[in-house]
C-alpha positions as CSV (number, residue, x, y, z in Angstrom):
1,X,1.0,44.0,102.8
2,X,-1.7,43.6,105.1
3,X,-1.6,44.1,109.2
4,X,-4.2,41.3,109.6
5,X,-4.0,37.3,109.0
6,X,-5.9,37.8,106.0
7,X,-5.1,37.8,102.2
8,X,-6.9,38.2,99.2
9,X,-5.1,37.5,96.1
10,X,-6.2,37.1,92.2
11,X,-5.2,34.9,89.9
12,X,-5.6,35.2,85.9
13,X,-4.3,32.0,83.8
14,X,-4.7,31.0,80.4
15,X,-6.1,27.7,81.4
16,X,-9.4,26.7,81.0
17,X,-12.0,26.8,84.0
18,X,-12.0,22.7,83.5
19,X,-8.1,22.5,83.2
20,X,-8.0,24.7,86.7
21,X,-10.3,22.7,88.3
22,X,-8.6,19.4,87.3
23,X,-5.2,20.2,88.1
24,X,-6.5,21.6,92.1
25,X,-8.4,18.3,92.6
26,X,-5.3,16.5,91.4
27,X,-3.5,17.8,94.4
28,X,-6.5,18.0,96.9
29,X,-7.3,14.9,99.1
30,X,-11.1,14.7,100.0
31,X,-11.1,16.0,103.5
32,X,-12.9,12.8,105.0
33,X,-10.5,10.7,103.5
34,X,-7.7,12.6,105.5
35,X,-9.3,12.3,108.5
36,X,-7.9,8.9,108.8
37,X,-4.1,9.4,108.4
38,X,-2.5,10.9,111.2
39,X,-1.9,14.9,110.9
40,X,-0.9,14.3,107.4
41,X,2.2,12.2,107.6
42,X,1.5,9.6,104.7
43,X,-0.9,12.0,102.8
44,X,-0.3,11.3,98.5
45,X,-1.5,15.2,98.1
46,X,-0.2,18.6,99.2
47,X,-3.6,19.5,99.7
48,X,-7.0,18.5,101.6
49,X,-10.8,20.0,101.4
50,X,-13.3,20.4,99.5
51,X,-13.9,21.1,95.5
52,X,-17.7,22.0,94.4
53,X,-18.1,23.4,91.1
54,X,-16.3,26.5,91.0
55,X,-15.6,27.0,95.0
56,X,-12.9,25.1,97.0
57,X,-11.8,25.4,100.6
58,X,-8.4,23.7,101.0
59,X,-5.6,23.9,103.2
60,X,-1.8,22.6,103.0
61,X,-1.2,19.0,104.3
62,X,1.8,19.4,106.6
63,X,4.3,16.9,108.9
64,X,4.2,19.6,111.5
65,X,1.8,21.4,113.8
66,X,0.7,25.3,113.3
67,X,-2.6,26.2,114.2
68,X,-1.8,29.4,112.0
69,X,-2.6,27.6,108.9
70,X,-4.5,29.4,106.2
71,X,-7.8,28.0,105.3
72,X,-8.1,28.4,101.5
73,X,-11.6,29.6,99.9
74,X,-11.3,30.1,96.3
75,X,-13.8,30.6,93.6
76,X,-13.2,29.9,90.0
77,X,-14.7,31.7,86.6
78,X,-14.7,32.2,83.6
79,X,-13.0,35.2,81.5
80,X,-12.4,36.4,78.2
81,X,-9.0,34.4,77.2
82,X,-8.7,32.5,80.5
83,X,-9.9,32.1,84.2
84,X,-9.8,34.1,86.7
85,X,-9.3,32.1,90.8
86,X,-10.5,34.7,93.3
87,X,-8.9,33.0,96.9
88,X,-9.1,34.4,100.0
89,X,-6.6,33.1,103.2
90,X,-7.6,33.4,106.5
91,X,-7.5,31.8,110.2
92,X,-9.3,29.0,110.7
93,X,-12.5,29.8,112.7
94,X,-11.6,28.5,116.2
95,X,-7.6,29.9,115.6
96,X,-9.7,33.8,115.3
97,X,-12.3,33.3,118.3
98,X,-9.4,32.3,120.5
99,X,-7.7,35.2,119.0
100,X,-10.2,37.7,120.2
101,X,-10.5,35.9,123.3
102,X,-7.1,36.5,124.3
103,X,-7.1,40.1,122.9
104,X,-10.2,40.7,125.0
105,X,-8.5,39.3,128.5
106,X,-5.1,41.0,127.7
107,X,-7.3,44.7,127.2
108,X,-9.1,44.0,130.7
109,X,-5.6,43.4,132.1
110,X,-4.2,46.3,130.6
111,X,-6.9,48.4,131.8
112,X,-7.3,47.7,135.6
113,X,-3.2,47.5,135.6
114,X,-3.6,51.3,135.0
115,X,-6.8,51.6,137.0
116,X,-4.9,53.5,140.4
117,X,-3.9,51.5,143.3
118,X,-5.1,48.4,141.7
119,X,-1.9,46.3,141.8
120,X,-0.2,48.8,144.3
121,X,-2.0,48.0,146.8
122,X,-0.9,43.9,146.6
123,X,2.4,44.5,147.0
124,X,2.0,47.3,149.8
125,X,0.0,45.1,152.0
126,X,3.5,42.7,151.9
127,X,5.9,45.9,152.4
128,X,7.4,45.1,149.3
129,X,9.7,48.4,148.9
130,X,10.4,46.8,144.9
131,X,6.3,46.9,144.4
132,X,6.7,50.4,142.4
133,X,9.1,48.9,139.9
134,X,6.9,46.0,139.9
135,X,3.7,48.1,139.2
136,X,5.7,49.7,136.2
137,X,6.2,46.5,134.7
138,X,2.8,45.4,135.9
139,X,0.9,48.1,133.3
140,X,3.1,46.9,130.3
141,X,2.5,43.4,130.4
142,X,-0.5,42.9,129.0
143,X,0.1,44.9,126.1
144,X,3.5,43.0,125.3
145,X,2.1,39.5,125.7
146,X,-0.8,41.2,123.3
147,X,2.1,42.3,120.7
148,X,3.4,38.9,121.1
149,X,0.5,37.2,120.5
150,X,0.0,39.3,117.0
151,X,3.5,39.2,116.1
152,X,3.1,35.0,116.6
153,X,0.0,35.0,114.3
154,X,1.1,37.3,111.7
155,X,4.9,35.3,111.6
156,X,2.9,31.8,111.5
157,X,0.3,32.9,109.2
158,X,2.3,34.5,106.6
159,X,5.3,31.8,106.6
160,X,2.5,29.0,105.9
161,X,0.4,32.1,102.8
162,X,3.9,32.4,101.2
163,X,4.0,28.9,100.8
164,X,0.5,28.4,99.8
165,X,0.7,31.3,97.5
166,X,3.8,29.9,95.5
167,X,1.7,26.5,95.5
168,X,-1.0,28.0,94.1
169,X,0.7,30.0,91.5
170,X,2.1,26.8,90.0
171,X,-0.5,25.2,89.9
172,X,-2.7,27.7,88.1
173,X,0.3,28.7,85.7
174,X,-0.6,32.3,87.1
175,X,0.6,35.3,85.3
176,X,-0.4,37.6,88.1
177,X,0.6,36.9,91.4
């Protein structure tokens, strides 16, 4: 199990490097031709992206909205007896720079909420005789709304791999998960 909205998982089939091709653009919907249904709801395929040669980059069609969605890359060869799909899940780009954004913001606030006096002094200048307790809470927020964010990603992101994962196993007749 991994700590990060990553995966990398290996697939070996019997089928032929042809036959595994076939069978993912069976279930893939060009991505430009998505573009025009709305989020999905009327899509024919499970799938959408993109299949060039040996390399795709797909992602699940679904009726619902999570921006945690894995973005599939996969590569296809071939191997003695079979074929062998290297994919790799992760965030899509855009989902990971806002990731780091908020991580980035959340470290500055945890940082001047311990820097002394820093959010004392607020509540002193109001005679506030609760600003100690709020001070307290003050230098654990940011790191809870941190561990919330990760513990949102990570819940999102593995719900939707699990599903991909299965999906993919199927479809590839897998005999290694």
């Amino acid at each position: 199990m991994t700590f990060l909205p990553f995966e990398n998982i290996t697939y070996k089939t019997k089928l032929g490097e042809d036959e595994v091709l076939r069978r993912l653009h069976d279930l893939t919907v060009p991505t430009d031709k998505l573009r025009f249904q709305l989020s999905g709801q009327n899509a024919s395929k499970p799938y959408s992206g993109d299949i060039n040669g040996g390399q795709f980059t797909i992602k699940r069609i679904i009726k619902y909205v999570n921006s945690w969605l894995p973005v599939i890359h996969g590569t296809v060869t071939r191997d003695t007896g079979g074929t062998i799909i290297n994919v790799k899940m992760k965030l899509s780009t855009w989902v990971t720079v806002l990731s780091f954004i908020w991580i980035a913001f959340m470290s500055v606030g945890s940082f001047l909420s311990l820097t002394p006096g820093t959010f004392y002094q607020f509540y002193t200048d109001f005679d506030y005789s609760y600003g100690k307790h709020l001070e307290k809470f003050a230098h654990w927020l940011p790191v809870g709304l941190i561990m919330f964010w990760y513990i949102m990603t990570m819940g999102a992101f593995k719900y939707e791999s699990r599903k991909s994962k299965k999906d993919l196993q199927n479809i590839f007749v897998s005999e290694t998960p």
